[in-house]
N, C-alpha and C positions, 0 to 999 in steps of 0.2 A: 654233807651238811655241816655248816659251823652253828653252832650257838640257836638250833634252830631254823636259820640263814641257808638256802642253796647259795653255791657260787654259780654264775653266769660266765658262762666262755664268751657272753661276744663282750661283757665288761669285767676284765679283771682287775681286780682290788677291789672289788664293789661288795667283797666280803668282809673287809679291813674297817674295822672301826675308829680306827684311828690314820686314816687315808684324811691327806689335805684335801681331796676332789672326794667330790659326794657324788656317786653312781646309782642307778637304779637299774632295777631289773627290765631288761628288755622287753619282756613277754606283759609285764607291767603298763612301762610307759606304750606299747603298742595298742593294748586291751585300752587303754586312757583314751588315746585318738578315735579308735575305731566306735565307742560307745560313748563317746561326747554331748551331751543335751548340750548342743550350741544351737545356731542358727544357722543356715546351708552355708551362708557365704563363709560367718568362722571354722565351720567344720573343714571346709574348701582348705581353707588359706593357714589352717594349725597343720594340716594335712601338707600341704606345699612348704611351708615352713621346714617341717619334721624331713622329708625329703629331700632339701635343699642340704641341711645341714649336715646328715647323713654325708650326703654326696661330696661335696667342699670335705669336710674333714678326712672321708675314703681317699678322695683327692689329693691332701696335702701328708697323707699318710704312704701313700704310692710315690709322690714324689721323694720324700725324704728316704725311702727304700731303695729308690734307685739313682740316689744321689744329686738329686737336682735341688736348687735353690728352697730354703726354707722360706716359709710366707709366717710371718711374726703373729702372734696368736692376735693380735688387737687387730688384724684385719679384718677377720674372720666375719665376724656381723657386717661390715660395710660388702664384704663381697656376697653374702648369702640375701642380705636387703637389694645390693645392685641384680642378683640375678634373679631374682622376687619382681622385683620392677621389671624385666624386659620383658619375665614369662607371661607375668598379669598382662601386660602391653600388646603381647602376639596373642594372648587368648581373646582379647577383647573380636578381634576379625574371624576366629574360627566359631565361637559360641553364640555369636550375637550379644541378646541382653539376658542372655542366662546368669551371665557372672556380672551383669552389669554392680559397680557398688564395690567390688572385690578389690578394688585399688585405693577408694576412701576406707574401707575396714585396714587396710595396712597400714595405711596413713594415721589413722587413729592410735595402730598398735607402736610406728616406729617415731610418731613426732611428740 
């Protein structure tokens, strides 16, 4: 413990106060999602969001580890919205009108 502060192994530096990048506690921002007073569809799509981004950055973390082409951090949101749009797009056929609405709440959130 710093300052009162645990350190987080899956975010380091998130104990540094004077870190240029502002971290949060994992176990934090997870408790946030999982107890959200939103509406099924925001809960859905903060949920897929959160998952997405995780995933893309695992992603471009793995590649930079094993040498292959870096992807410039400004892409990052265009690729994590592109792959937001195709999964909303395939779920519409598996779910019916369970998610109906799930692609205007993104819409709202990315336009």
């Amino acid at each position: 413990m710093e300052n009162g502060r645990r350190k987080d192994p899956c975010f380091p530096g998130s104990h540094c106060k004077d870190s240029r990048m502002t971290f949060t506690y994992w176990h934090d921002t997870v408790a946030k999602i999982q107890y959200d007073r939103r509406s099924k569809l925001d809960k859905v799509l903060v949920r897929m969001v959160f998952q997405m981004t995780v995933y893309h950055v695992w992603k471009e973390r793995n590649a930079r580890r094993h040498g292959k082409a870096w992807i410039p951090l400004e892409k990052l949101p265009s690729q994590i919205d592109k792959t937001m749009r195709n999964i909303i797009t395939s779920l519409r056929y598996s779910y019916g009108d369970k998610l109906e609405g799930l692609m205007r709440c993104l819409f709202k959130v990315t336009i």
